[in-house]
GUZA-254706 format. One record per atom (N, C-alpha, C): residue number from 1; y, z, x; residue in one letter; atom name. Coordinates in pm, 1 decimal. Each point is the difference from the previous one (the first is absolute). Example, Ala and Ser with C-alpha at 12.3 -4.5 7.8 and 13.67 -1.06 7.14 Angstrom:
# residues 2
PT, rolum, py, pz, px, drenkol, senu
PT, 1, -569.0, 780.0, 1319.0, a, N
PT, 1, 119.0, 0.0, -89.0, a, CA
PT, 1, 120.0, 0.0, 90.0, a, C
PT, 2, 105.0, -72.0, -35.0, s, N
PT, 2, 119.0, 6.0, 82.0, s, CA
PT, 2, 109.0, 73.0, -77.0, s, C
This chain:
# residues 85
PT, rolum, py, pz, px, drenkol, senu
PT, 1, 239.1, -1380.4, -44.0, x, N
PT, 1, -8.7, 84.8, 118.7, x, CA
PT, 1, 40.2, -79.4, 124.0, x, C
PT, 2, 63.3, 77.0, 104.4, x, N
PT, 2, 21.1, -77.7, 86.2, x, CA
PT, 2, -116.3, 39.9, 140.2, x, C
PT, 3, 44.7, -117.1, 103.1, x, N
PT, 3, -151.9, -3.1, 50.9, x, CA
PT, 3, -36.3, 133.2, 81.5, x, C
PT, 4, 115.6, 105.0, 30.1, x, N
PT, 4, -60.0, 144.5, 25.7, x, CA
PT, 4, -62.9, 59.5, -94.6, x, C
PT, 5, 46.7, -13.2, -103.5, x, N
PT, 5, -52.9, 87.0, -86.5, x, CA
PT, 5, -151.3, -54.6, -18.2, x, C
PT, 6, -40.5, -139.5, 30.0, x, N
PT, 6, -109.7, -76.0, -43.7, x, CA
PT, 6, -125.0, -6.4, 157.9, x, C
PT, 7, 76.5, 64.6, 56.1, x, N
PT, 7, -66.1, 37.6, 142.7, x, CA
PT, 7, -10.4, 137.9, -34.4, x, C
PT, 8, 30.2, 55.5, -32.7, x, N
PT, 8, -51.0, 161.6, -18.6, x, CA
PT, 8, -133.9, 26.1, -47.9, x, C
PT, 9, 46.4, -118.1, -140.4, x, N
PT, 9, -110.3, -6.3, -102.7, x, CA
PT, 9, -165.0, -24.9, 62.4, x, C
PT, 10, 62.0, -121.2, 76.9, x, N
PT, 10, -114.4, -54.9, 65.0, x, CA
PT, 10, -81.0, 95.0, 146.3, x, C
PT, 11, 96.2, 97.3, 37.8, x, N
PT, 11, -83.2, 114.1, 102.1, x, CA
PT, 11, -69.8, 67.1, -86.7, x, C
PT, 12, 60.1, -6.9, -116.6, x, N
PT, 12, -110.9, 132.7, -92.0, x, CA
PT, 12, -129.3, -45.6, 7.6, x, C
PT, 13, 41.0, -123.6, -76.8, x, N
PT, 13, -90.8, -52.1, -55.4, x, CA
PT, 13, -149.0, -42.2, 123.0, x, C
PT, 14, 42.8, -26.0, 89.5, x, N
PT, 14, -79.3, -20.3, 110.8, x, CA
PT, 14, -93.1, 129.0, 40.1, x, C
PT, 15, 54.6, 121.9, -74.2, x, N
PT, 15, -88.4, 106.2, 39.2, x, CA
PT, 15, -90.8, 37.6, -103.0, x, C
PT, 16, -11.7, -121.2, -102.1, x, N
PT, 16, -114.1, 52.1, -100.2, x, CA
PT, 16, -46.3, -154.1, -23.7, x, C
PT, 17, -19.2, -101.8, 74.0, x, N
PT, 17, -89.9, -86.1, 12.1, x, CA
PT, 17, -142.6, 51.7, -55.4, x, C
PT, 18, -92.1, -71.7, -63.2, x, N
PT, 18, -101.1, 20.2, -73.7, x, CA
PT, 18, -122.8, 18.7, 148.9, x, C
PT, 19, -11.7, -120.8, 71.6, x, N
PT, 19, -29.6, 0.2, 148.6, x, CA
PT, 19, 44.5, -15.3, 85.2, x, C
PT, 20, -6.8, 36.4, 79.0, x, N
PT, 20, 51.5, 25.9, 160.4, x, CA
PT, 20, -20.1, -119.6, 83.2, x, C
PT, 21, 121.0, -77.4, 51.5, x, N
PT, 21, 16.7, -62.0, 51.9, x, CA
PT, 21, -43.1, -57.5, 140.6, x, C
PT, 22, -42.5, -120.7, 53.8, x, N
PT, 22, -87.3, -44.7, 112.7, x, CA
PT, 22, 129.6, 88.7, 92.1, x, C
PT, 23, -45.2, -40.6, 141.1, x, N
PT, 23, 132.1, 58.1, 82.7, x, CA
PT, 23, 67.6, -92.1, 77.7, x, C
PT, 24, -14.6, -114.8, -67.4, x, N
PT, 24, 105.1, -113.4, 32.7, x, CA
PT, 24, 80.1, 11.0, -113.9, x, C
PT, 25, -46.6, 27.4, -91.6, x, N
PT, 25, 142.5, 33.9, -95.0, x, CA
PT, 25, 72.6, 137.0, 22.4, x, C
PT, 26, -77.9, 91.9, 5.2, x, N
PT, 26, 51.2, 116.6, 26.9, x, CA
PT, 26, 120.4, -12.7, 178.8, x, C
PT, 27, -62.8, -62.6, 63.4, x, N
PT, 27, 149.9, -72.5, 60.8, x, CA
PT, 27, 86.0, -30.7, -29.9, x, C
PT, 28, -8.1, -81.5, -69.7, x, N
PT, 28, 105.2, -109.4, -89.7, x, CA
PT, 28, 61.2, 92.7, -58.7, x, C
PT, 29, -26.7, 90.3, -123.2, x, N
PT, 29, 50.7, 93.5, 0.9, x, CA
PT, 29, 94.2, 89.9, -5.6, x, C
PT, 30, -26.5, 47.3, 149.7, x, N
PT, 30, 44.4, 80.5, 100.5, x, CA
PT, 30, 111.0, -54.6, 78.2, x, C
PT, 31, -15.1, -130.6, 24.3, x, N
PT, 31, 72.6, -84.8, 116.2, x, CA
PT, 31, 139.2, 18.6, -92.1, x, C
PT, 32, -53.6, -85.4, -180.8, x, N
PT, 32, 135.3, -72.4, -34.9, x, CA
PT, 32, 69.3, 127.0, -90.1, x, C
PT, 33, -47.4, 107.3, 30.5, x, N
PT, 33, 37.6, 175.7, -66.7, x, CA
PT, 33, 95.2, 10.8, 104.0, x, C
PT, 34, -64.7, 33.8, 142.1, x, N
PT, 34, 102.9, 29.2, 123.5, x, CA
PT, 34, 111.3, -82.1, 15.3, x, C
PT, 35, -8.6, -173.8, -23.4, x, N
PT, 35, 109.4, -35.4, 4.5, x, CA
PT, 35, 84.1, -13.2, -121.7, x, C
PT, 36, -50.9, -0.7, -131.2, x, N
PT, 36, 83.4, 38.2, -67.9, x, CA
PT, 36, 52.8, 143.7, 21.1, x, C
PT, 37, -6.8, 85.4, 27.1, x, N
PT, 37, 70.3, 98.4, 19.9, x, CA
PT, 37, 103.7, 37.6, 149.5, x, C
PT, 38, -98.6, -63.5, 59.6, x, N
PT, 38, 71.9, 88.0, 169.1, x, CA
PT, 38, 74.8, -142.2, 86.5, x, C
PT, 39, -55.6, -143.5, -71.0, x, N
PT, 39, 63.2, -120.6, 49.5, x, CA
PT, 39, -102.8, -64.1, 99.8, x, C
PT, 40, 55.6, -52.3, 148.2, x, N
PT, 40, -94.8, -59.5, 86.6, x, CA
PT, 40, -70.6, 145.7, 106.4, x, C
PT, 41, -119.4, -37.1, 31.0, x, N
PT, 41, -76.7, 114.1, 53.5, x, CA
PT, 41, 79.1, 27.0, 115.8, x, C
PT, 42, 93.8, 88.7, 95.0, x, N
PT, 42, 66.6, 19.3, 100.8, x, CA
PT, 42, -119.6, 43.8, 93.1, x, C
PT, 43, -129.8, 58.5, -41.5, x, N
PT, 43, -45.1, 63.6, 128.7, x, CA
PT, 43, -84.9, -98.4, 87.3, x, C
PT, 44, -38.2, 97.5, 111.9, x, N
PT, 44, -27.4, -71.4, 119.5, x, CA
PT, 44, -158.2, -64.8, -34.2, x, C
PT, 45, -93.6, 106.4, -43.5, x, N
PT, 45, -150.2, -6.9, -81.7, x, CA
PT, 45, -9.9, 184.4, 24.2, x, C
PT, 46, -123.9, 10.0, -29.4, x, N
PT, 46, -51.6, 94.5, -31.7, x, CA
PT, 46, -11.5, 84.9, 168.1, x, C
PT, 47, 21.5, 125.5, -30.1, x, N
PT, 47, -14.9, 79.8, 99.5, x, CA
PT, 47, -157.5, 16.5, 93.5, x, C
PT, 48, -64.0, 31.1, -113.0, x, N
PT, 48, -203.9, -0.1, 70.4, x, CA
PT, 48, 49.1, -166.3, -51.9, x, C
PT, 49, -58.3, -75.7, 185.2, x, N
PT, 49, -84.1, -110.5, -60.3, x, CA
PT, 49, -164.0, -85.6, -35.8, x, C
PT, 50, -33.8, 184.2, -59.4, x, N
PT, 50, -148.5, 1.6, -23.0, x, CA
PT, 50, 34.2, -8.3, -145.3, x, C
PT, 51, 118.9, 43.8, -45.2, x, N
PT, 51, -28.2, -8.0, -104.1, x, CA
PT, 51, 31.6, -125.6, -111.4, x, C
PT, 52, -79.4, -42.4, -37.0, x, N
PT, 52, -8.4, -155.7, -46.1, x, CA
PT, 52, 32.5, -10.0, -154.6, x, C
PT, 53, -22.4, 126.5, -79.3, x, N
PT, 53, 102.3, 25.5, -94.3, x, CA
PT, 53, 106.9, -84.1, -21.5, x, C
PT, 54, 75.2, 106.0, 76.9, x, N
PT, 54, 157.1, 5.4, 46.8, x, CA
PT, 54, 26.5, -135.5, 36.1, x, C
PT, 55, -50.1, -41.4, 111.3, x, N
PT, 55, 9.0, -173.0, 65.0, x, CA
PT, 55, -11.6, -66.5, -138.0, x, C
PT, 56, -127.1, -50.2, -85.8, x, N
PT, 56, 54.1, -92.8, -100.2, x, CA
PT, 56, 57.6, -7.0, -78.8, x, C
PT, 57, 31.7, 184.7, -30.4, x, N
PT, 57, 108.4, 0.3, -107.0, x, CA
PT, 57, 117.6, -37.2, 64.4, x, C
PT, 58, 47.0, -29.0, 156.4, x, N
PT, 58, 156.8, -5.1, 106.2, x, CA
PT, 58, -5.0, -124.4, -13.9, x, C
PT, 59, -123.4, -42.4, 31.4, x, N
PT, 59, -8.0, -169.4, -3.8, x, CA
PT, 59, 35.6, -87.7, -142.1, x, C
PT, 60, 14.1, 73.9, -83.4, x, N
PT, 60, -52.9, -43.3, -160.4, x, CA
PT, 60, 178.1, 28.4, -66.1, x, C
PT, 61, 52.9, 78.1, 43.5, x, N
PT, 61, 100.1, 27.7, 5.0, x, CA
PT, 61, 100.0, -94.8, 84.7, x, C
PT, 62, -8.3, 8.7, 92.6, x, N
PT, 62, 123.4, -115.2, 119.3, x, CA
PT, 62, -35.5, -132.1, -55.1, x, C
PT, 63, -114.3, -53.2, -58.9, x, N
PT, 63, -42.6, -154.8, -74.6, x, CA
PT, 63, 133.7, 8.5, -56.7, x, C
PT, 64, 38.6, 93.9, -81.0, x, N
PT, 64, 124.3, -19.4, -161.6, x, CA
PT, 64, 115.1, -4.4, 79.3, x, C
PT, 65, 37.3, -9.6, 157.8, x, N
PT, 65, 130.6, -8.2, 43.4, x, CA
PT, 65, 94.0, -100.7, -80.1, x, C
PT, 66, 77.5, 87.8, -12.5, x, N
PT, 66, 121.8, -144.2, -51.1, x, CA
PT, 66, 31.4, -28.3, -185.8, x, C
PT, 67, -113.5, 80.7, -15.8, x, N
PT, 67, -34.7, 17.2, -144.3, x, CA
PT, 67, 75.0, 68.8, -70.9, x, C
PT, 68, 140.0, -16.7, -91.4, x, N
PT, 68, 109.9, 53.5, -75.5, x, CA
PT, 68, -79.4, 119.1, -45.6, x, C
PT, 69, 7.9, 146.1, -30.0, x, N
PT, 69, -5.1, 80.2, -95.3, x, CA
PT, 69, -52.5, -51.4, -157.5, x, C
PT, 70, 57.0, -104.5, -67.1, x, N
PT, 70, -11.0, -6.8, -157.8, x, CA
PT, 70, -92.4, -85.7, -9.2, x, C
PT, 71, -15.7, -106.5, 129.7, x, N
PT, 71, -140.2, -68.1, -7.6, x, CA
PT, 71, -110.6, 97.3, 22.8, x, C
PT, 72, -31.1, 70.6, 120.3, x, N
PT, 72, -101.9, 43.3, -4.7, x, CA
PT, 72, -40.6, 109.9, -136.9, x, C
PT, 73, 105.7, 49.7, -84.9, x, N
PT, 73, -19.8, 73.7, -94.4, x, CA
PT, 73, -68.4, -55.0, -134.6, x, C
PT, 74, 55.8, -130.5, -23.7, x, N
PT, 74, -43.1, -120.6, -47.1, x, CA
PT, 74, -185.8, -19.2, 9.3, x, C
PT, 75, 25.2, -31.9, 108.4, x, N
PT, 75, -173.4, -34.7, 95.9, x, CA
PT, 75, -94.8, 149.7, -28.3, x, C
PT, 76, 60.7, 113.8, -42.4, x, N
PT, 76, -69.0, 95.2, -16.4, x, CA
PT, 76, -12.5, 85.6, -130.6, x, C
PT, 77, 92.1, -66.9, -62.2, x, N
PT, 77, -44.2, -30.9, -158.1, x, CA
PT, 77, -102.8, -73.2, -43.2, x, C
PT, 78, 40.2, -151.4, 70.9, x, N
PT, 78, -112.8, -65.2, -49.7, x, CA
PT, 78, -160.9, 6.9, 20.6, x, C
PT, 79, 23.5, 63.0, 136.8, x, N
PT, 79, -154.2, -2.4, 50.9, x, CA
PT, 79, -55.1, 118.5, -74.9, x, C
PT, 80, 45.1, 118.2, -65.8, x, N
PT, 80, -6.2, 113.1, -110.9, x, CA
PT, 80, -78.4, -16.8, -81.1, x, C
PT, 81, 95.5, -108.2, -77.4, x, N
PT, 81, 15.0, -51.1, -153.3, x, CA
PT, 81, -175.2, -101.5, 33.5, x, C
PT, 82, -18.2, -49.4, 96.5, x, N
PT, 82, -72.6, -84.9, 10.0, x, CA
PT, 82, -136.7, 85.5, -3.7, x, C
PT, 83, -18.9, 92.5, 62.1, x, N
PT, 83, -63.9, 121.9, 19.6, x, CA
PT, 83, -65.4, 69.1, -124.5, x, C
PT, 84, 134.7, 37.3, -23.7, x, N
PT, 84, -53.8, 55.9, -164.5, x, CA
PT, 84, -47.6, -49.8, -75.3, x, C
PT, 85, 12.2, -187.1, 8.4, x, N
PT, 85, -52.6, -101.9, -88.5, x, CA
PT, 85, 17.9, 9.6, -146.3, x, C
């Protein structure tokens, strides 16, 4: 398989984790999902800045600047695979 196809695998798979993840991983995540898919974070931050959500997921996200596509897809396999144990 190649590593899209092995990033697909690994979104599935992330949605039937046995337990539910702290929310520093659930960042992690999220961060290296968005940039594997959408690249470096372009936005400014979050619109409400009450909402703190949004902020650590913006913050958690702009960390992966610079970060190729196939690495972070990589990084979100493994942290999966690691997951599922």
């Amino acid at each position: 398989m190649d590593i899209q196809q092995l990033f697909e695998q690994a979104v599935a798979n992330s949605k039937t984790l046995s337990e539910k993840p702290d929310n520093e991983i659930l960042l992690q995540l999220y961060s290296l999902y968005k940039q594997a898919t959408e690249g470096d974070n372009q936005e400014s931050g979050p619109a409400n800045p009450f909402d703190f959500v949004a902020k650590f997921k913006h913050e958690a996200w702009a960390k992966l600047k610079g970060l190729d596509k196939a690495t972070a897809m990589q990084q979100y396999i493994d942290l999966v695979n690691k997951l599922k144990g």
